[in-house]
C-alpha positions, 0 to 999 in steps of 0.5 A, spaced: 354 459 056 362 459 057 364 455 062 369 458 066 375 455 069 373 454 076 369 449 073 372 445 068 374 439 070 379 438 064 383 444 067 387 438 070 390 441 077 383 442 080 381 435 078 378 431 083 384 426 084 383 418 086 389 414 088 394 409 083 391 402 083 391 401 089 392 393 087 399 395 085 403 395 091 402 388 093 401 386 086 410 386 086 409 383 092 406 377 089 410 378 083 417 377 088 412 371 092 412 368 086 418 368 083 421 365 089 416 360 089 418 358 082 425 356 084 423 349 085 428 349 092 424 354 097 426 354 104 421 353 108 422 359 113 424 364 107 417 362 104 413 364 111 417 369 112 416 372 104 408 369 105 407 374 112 411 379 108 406 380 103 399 378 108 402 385 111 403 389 104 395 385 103 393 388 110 396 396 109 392 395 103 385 394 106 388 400 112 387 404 104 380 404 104 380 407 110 377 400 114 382 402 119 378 406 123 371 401 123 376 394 123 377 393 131 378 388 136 376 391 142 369 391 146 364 394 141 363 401 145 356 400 144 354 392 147 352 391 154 352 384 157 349 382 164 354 384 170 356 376 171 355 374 164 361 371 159 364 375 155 367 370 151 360 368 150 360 376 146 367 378 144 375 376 143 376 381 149 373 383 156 369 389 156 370 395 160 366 395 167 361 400 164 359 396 159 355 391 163 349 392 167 349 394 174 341 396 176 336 393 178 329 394 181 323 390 184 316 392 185 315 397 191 309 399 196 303 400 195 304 395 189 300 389 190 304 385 186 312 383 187 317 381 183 325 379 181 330 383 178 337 380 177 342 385 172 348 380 175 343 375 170 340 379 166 333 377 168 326 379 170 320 377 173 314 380 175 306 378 178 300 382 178 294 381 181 288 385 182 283 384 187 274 384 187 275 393 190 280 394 185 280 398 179 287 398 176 294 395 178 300 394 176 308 393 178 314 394 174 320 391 175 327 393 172 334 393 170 338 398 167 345 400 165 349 407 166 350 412 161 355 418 159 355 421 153 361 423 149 358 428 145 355 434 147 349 433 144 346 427 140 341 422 139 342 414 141 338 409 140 336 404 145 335 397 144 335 390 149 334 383 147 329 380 150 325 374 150 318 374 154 314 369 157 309 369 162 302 367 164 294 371 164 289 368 169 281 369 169 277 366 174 270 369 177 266 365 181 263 369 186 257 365 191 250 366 190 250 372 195 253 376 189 250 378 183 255 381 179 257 385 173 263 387 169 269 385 166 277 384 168 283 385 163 290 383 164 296 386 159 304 385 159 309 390 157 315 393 156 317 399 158 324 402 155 327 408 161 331 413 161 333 417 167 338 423 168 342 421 175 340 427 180 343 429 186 340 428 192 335 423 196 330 422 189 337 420 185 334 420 179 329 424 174 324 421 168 326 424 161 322 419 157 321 412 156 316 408 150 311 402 152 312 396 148 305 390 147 308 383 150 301 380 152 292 381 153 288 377 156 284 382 153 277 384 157 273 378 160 267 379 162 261 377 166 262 371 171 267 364 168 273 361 168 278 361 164 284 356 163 291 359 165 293 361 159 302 362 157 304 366 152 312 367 149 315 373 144 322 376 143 324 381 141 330 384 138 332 390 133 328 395 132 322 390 134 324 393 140 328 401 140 327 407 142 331 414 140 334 418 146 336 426 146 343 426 150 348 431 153 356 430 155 357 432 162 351 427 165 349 421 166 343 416 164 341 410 167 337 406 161 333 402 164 328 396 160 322 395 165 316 388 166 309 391 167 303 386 168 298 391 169 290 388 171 284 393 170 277 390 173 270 393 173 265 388 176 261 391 180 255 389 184 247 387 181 246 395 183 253 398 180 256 399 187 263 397 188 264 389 190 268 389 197 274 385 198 273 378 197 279 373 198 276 366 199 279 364 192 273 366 188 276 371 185 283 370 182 286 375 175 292 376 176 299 376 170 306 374 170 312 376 166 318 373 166 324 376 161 332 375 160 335 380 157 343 377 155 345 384 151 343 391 150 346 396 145 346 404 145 347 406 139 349 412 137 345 415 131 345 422 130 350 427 132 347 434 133 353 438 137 360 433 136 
């Protein structure tokens, strides 16, 4: 079959066409370095000012390559850092006011639990614990940054660092008057949030979020004790990320939340719920303590520029 015009690339003026060597400009700039350092009697400010010359003519040629828009000295877009951090630390220039944590929350009523959540630090803590009438409790605790996209339509990718350490405690031995039967479990996550900012007195509006395994006590059953029992786990990368739809024109808080969560299901020697007994008898409860020094968001997927 004869190849027509439009495809043959022989044909000279339609053929895809690369640059010179791109070595060849600071190859004559090497050259006249050279020359001048085989004079056997240099001055040392010319040879500097030959030597910068030819760093200049090495740095344009690497702009070639179109590193240029990749090599930057400024805040990495991506990359924030808690509220008070030291951003020297991070990078060679301050980050924009944007880039830095700037919301934190605590445990809140009726939760039985309580905790402590700093984003000037980048820190946070939280405690569960259940009582002999309970089934299931939980806190979250948390710390975010605020978000608004460039592009109208993209996907980002959240993804904290994070190191975890924490605690799980059984202990149930009830007095001879109760006869008792079942099991209590604590487990410890984290959860990545997003939230669209909203007007009005709720502020804020769930889009999506992922939960992440830190710790399980896994299911203790009938009546005993056990030791308190510590545990430690890092994250990082994509050990730790979740993709987020987002659209320009809004603003997100990403947040990462601690939840301790606490289930029980002892019941009495006939099934009928346990009342409240707080005479330290009966002691599961759960902590997690967290530090986050960075996170990023990172753009992966641009539907709509």
């Amino acid at each position: 079959m004869k190849k027509g015009k439009e495809n043959d690339l022989k044909s000279g003026s339609r053929s895809p066409l690369l640059p010179g060597h791109l070595e060849e400009k600071s190859y004559r700039s090497a050259l006249e370095f050279d020359k001048y350092t085989g004079m056997g009697d240099a001055s040392d400010e010319v040879l500097k000012s030959k030597v910068m010359t030819h760093g200049e003519t090495l740095m344009d040629q690497l702009f070639t390559l179109n590193l240029k828009d990749v090599i930057s000295i400024g805040w990495p877009k991506s990359l924030y850092i808690p509220g008070s951090a030291d951003w020297k630390k991070y990078w060679i220039l301050p980050p924009p006011a944007a880039n830095r944590y700037s919301q934190s929350w605590t445990p809140t009523p009726p939760s039985t639990g309580f905790g402590t959540s700093s984003f000037a630090n980048g820190t946070l803590f939280d405690f569960q614990q259940i009582m002999t009438n309970e089934q299931l409790v939980f806190s979250d605790t948390g710390l975010g940054v605020m978000f608004t996209p460039s592009r109208t339509l993209s996907v980002v990718s959240f993804e904290p660092q994070v190191d975890c350490s924490g605690e799980h405690r059984w202990w149930a031995e009830f007095g001879p008057q109760f006869l008792v039967a079942g099991s209590s479990r604590v487990k410890t996550s984290l959860i990545l949030g997003v939230w669209q900012q909203i007007p009005g007195p709720v502020g804020w509006d769930l889009l999506n979020w992922k939960l992440f395994d830190v710790a399980d006590s896994f299911p203790n059953s009938g009546l005993g004790h056990g030791m308190v029992t510590p545990y430690q786990k890092s994250f990082t990368g994509a050990n730790l990320a979740a993709p987020f739809l987002v659209q320009s024109g809004r603003t997100y808080l990403f947040g990462v939340v601690a939840r301790v969560s606490v289930w029980s299901s002892y019941t009495d020697s006939h099934g009928h719920p346990l009342p409240r007994i707080s005479d330290g008898s009966f002691r599961v409860w759960g902590t997690l303590a967290c530090v986050i020094p960075q996170i990023e968001i990172i753009e992966k997927q641009v539907h709509i520029p």
